[in-house]
C-alpha positions in Angstrom: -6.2 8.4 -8.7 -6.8 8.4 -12.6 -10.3 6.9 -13.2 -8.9 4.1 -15.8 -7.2 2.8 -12.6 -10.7 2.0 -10.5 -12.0 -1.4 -11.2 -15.1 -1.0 -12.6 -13.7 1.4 -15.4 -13.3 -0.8 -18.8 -9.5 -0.3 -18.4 -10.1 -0.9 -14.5 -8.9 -4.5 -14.5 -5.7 -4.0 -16.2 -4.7 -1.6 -13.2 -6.3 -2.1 -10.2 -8.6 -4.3 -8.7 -11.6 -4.5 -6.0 -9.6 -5.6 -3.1 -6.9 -3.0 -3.9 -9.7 -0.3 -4.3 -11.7 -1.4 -1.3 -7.9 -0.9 0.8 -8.1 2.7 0.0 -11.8 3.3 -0.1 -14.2 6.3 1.7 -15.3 3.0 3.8 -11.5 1.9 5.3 -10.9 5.5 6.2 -14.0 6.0 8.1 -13.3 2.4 10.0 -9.7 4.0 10.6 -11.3 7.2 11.9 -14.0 5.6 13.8 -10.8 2.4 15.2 -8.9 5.9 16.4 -11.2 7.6 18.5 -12.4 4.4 20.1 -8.7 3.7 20.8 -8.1 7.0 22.4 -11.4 7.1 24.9 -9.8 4.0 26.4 -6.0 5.2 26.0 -7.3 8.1 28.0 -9.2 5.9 30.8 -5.5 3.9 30.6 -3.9 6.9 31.4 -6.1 8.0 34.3 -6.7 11.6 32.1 -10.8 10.5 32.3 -12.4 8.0 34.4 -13.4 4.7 32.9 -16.7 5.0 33.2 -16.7 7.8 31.1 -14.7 6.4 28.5 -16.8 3.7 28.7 -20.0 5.9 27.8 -17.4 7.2 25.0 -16.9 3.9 23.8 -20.7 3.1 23.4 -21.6 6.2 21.7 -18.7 5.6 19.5 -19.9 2.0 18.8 -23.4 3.5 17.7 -21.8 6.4 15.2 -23.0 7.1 11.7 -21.2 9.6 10.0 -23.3 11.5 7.3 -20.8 10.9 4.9 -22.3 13.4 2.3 -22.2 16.4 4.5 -18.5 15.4 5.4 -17.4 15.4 1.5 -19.4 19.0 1.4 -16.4 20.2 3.8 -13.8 18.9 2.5 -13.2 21.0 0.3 -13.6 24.1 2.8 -11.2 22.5 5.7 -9.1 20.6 3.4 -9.8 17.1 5.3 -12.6 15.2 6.6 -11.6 14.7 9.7 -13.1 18.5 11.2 -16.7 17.4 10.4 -16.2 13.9 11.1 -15.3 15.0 14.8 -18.0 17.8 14.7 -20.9 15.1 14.0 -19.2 12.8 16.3 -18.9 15.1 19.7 -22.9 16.0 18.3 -23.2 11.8 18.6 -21.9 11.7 21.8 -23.3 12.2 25.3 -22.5 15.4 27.2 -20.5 13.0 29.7 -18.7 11.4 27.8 -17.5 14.7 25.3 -13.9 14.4 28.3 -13.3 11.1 26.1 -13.5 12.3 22.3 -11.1 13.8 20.5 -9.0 14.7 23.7 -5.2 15.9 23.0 -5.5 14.2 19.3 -6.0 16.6 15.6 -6.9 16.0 12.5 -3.3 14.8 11.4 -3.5 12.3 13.9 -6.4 10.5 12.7 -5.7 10.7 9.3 -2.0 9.6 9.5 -3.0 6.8 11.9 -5.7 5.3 9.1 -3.0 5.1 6.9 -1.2 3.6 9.0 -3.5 1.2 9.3 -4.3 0.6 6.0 -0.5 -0.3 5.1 -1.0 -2.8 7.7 -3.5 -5.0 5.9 -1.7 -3.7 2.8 1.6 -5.5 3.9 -0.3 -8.6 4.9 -1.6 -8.9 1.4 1.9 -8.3 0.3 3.4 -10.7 2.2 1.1 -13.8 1.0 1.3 -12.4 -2.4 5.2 -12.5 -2.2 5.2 -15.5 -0.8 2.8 -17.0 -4.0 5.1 -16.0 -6.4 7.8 -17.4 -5.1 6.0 -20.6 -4.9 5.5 -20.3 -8.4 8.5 -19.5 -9.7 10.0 -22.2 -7.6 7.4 -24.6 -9.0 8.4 -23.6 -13.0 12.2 -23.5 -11.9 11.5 -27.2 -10.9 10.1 -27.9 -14.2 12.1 -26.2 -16.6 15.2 -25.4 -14.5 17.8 -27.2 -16.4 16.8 -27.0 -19.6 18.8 -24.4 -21.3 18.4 -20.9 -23.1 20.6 -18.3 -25.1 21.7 -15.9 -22.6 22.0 -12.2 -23.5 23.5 -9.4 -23.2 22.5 -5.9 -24.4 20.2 -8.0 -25.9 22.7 -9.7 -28.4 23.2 -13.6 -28.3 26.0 -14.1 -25.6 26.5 -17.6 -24.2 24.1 -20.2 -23.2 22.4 -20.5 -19.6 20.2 -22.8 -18.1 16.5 -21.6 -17.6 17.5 -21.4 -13.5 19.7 -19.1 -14.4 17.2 -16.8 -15.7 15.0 -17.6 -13.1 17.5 -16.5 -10.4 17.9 -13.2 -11.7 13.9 -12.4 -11.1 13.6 -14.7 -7.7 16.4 -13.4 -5.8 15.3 -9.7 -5.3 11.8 -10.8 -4.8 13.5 -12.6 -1.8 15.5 -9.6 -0.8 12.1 -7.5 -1.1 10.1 -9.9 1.1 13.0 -10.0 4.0 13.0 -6.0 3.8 9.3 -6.1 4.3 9.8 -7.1 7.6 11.8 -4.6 8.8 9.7 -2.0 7.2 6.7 -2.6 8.7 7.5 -1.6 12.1 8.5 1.8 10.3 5.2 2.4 8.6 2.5 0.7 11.0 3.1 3.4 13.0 1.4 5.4 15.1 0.4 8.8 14.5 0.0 11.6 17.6 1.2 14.3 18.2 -1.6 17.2 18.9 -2.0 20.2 17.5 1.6 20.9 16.9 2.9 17.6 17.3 4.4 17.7 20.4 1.8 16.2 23.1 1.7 19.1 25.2 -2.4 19.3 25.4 -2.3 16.3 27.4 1.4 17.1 29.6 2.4 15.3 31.3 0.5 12.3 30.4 0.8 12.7 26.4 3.5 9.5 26.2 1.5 7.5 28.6 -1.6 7.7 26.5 0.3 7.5 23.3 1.6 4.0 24.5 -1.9 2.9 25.1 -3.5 4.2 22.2 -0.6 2.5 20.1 -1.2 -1.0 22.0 -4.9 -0.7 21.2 -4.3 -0.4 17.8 -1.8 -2.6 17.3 0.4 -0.1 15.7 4.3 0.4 17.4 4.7 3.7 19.2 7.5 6.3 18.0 9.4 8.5 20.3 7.3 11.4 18.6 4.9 12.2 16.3 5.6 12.7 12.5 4.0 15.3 11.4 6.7 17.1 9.5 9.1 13.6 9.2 7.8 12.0 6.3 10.9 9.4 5.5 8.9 6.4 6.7 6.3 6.6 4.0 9.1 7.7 1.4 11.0 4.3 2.3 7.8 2.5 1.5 7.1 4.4 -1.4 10.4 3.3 -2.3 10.1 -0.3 -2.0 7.1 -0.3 -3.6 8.9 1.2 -6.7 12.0 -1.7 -6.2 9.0 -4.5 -5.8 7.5 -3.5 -9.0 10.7 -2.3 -10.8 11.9 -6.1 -10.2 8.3 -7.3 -11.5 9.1 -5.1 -15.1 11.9 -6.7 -15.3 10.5 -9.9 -15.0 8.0 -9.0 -17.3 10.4 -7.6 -20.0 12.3 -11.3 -20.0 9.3 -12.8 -20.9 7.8 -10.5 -23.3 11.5 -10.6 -25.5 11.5 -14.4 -24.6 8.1 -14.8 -25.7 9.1 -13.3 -29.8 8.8 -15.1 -32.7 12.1 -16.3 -33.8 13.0 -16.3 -30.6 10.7 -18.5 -28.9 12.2 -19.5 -25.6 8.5 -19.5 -23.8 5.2 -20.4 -24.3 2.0 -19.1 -22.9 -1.4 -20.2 -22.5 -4.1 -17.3 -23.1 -2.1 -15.0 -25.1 -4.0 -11.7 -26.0 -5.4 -11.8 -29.0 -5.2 -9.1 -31.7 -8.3 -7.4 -33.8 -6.9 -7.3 -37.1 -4.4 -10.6 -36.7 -5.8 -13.5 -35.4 -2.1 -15.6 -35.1 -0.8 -13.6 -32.9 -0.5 -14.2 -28.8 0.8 -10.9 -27.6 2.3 -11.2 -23.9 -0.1 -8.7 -22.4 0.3 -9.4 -18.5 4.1 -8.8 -19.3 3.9 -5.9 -20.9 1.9 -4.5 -17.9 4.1 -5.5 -15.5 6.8 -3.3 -17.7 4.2 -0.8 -17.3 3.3 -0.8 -13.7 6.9 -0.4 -13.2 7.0 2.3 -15.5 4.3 4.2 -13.5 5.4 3.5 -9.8 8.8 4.6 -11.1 7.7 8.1 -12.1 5.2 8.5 -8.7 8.4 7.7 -6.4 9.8 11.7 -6.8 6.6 12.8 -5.7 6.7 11.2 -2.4 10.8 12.2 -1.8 8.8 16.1 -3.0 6.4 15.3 0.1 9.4 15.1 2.2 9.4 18.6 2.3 6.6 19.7 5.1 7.8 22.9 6.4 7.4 23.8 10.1 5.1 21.5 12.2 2.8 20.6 9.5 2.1 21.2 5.7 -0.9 20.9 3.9 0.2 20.7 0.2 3.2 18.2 0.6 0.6 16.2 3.3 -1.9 15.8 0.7 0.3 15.5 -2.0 0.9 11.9 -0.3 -2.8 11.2 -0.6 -2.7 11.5 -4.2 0.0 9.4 -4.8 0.6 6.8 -2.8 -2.5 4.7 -2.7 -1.6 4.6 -6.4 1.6 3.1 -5.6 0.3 0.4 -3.2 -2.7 -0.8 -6.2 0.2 -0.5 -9.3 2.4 -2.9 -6.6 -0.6 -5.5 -5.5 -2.2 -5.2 -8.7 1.6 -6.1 -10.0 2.0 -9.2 -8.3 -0.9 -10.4 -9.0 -0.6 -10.2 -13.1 3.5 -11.4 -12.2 1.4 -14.8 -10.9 -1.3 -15.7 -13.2 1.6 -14.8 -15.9 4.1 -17.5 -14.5 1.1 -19.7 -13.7 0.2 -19.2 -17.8 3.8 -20.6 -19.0 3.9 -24.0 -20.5 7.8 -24.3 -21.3 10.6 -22.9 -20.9 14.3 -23.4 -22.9 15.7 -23.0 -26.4 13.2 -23.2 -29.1 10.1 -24.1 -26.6 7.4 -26.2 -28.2 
């Protein structure tokens, strides 16, 4: 991700924020890594392919790892992923007993599709509340400030006049569409991810399904028919509605910003940005980053339909290419909806000529 986007840059909070950065951080994905393999030693024990006991010495030596997370960025750069060393310090970890229990039937894909998985989980959560604020607030102003009225414009020419609700409907609605798609989405993308070394279970025939099903329940992740190594559509529909969320945000910001102009006047704001060199003015600044969030996610959304395209049973340049782009997409989206709130929390009236 572009260094202005990480909180503690000096443009950090326009475009991100700690919670968003924390979702993607070196910390979640070693959780992830470390949630997967535990979640495997017992899907294996499940699956009578080791005893429990030894997946229970697994588990404990598990419990105990820490990864020397410096040595594992050294090899990044030579394996292309941190999951080889991870697993090479972690079968060093464990017990000689308990080795039948790590890393059995799973690669590297595995683990590191899985922790995203996971991480869209929580991710969705925190969409879902934040969706859920917003609508509280924009029900809360349209209760205010519903039926007073406005011009009403189109191609940005005086038209006819509207009520405030009117305009109001036009940002709520999808926002309502986008929460109720959410829903059926995440089954799609809190997926599991295992497949082996060329996606197709066959190191642990014929118990591969049977300890698939049980490493999904243990993660609370569903469980796909197969893995999806080289079928990248689910994480290309999220990447899409992430683009739609915030598309419908810009929008929303655009209103206000043109609502917001002298001579026009239809809003007021409390806590305008201020300007250097003109101290009247109030500029809309959390509407004009929503317009600009937008913007981005907008021109990341090719890139993930371009990751679509992993050849043969696994790529490495489309793969990472996701890596790269759509953590960005998931902070430009919650770091969205968070300005969309404290922006429609800021507006002190709404209508024709607002005082």
């Amino acid at each position: 991700m572009n260094p202005l986007t990480r909180s503690n840059h000096l443009f950090g909070p326009l475009f991100s924020d700690p919670d968003s950065e924390a979702l993607w951080g070196t910390d979640r994905f070693i959780k992830g890594f470390v949630q997967f393999e535990r979640a495997l030693a017992l899907a294996l024990a499940d699956a009578n392919m080791v005893p429990q006991s030894v997946a229970s010495e697994a588990v404990t030596d598990i419990d105990s790892f820490v990864p020397e997370r410096q040595k594992i960025a050294t090899h990044m750069v030579q394996d292309g992923m941190p999951v080889p060393e991870f697993v090479r310090q972690l079968k060093a970890h464990t017990r000689p007993s308990a080795l039948p229990a790590i890393h059995t039937g799973a690669t590297s894909q595995d683990l590191i599709d899985t922790t995203i998985s996971l991480i869209l989980q929580d991710a969705n959560v925190r969409f879902e509340a934040q969706l859920a604020e917003l609508l509280t607030a924009l029900d809360a102003l349209n209760d205010t400030w519903g039926n007073a009225t406005m011009m009403g414009r189109t191609r940005m020419q005086a038209a006819l006049p509207i009520s405030v609700s009117d305009r109001i409907a036009t940002w709520r609605n999808p926002l309502m569409a986008y929460a109720d798609r959410l829903k059926t989405l995440r089954p799609q993308v809190e997926t599991l991810q295992f497949g082996g070394p060329v996606g197709n279970r066959a190191s642990l025939s014929p118990h591969g399904d049977a300890v698939a099903a049980a490493l999904a329940k243990n993660l609370g992740l569903t469980n796909p028919v197969r893995a999806w190594h080289a079928t990248r559509e689910s994480l290309a529909e999220c990447a899409n509605w992430l683009s739609l969320l915030s598309g419908s945000l810009g929008k929303l910001g655009q209103d206000l910003a043109l609502m917001a102009q002298q001579g026009v006047d239809e809003v007021k704001f409390t806590g305008g940005g201020t300007s250097s060199a003109m101290p009247h003015k109030q500029n809309p600044v959390r509407a004009e980053l929503l317009v600009t969030l937008a913007r981005y996610n907008a021109t990341q959304l090719p890139a993930m339909h371009h990751a679509l395209v992993h050849e043969q049973e696994r790529s490495g340049s489309a793969w990472s290419l996701e890596w790269m782009v759509l953590p960005a997409m998931v902070t430009a989206t919650t770091t969205a909806l968070r300005h969309a709130d404290d922006l429609i929390q800021s507006i002190e009236s709404m209508g024709q000529s607002a005082p």
